[in-house]
Structures are given as structure tokens and as C-alpha cells.
N, C-alpha and C positions, 0 to 999 in steps of 0.2 A: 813243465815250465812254459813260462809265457814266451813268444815274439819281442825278440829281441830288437827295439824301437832306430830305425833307419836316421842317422843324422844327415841334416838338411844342413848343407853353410850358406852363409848371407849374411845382408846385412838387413837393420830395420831401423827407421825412424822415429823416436818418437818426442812430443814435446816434452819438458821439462818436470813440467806437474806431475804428466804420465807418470813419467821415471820415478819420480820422487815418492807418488802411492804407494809405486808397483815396489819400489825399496823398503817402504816400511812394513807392506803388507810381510815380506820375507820375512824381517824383525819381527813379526807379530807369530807369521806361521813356526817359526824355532821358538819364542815362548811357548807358544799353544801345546807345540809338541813335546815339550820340557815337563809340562804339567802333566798330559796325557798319561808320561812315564812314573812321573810322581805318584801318581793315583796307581797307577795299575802296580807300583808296590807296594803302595798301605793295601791293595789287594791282596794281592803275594802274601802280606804279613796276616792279614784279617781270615783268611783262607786255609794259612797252617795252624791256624789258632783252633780255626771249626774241625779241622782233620784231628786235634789233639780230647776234642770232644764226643763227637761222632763222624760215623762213617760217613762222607759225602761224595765218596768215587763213584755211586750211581747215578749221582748228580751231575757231575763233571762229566761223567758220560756222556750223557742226556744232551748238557750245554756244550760239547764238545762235537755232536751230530748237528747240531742248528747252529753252532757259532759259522760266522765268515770272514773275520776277519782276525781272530784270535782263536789260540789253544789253551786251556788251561791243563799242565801234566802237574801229578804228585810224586813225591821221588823223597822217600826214609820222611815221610809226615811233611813233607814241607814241600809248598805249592809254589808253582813259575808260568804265567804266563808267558807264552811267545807271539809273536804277532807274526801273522801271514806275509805282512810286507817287510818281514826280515829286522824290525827290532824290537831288539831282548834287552829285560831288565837284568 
């Protein structure tokens, strides 16, 4: 497990504009990640589909030794990504 991150209290400054980016950008960043999830289960589904054709756990091996920031497991035919920074479809 990682180092668990020191909280600093205070306060910060900033103008107005700042804020207002810095606010949408959040908006932006939860769409992005809404998607991210979306896709990674038309993966999930595209993935049990190939496991019901052939065998691709040598695969999933493989991409399971050089992945870093996801796992992909198979469990009775049907595949689930998990993601390293802890979210699951």
C-alpha cells in the first residue's frame, strides 16, 4: 500500500476566473471518468464475448504482467476489469 497523504489546513487565494476553471475543469474531470467506465464495460462485454470463442487467458496473462494500471480477471466466461486505483465496473 501506498503512503497515506499528510493533510495540510489553510487557507488559499484565488481570483475569481481561477475558481471558476478550476470548477469546471472538476465537471469535466467526472464526465471524463463516467466515460472511461463506460468503455471499459463495452470491454467487459467484448472480452466475454472472445472468451465464448476462444481461449484468451494466455492473453490476459500476458496483458496482465505489463498492464499498470488495470487487471483484466475471467470468472465462469465472463471478464471484469478492475482498476488499480480502486474503481470497478
Amino acid at each position: 500500500m501506498g503512503k497515506k497523504k499528510k493533510s495540510i489546513r489553510g487557507t488559499v487565494t484565488i481570483n475569481l476566473e481561477d475558481y471558476n476553471m478550476l470548477f469546471n475543469e472538476a465537471d469535466s474531470t467526472l464526465e471524463l471518468r463516467d466515460e472511461l467506465l463506460r468503455a471499459a464495460t463495452e470491454l467487459e462485454i467484448f472480452l466475454s464475448f472472445l472468451c465464448t470463442r476462444i481461449d484468451i487467458l494466455p492473453f490476459v496473462e500476458k496483458y496482465n504482467l505489463q498492464a499498470k494500471s488495470s487487471t483484466i480477471m475471467l470468472e465462469d466466461g465472463k471478464a471484469k476489469i478492475k482498476f488499480r486505483n480502486n474503481y470497478n465496473i
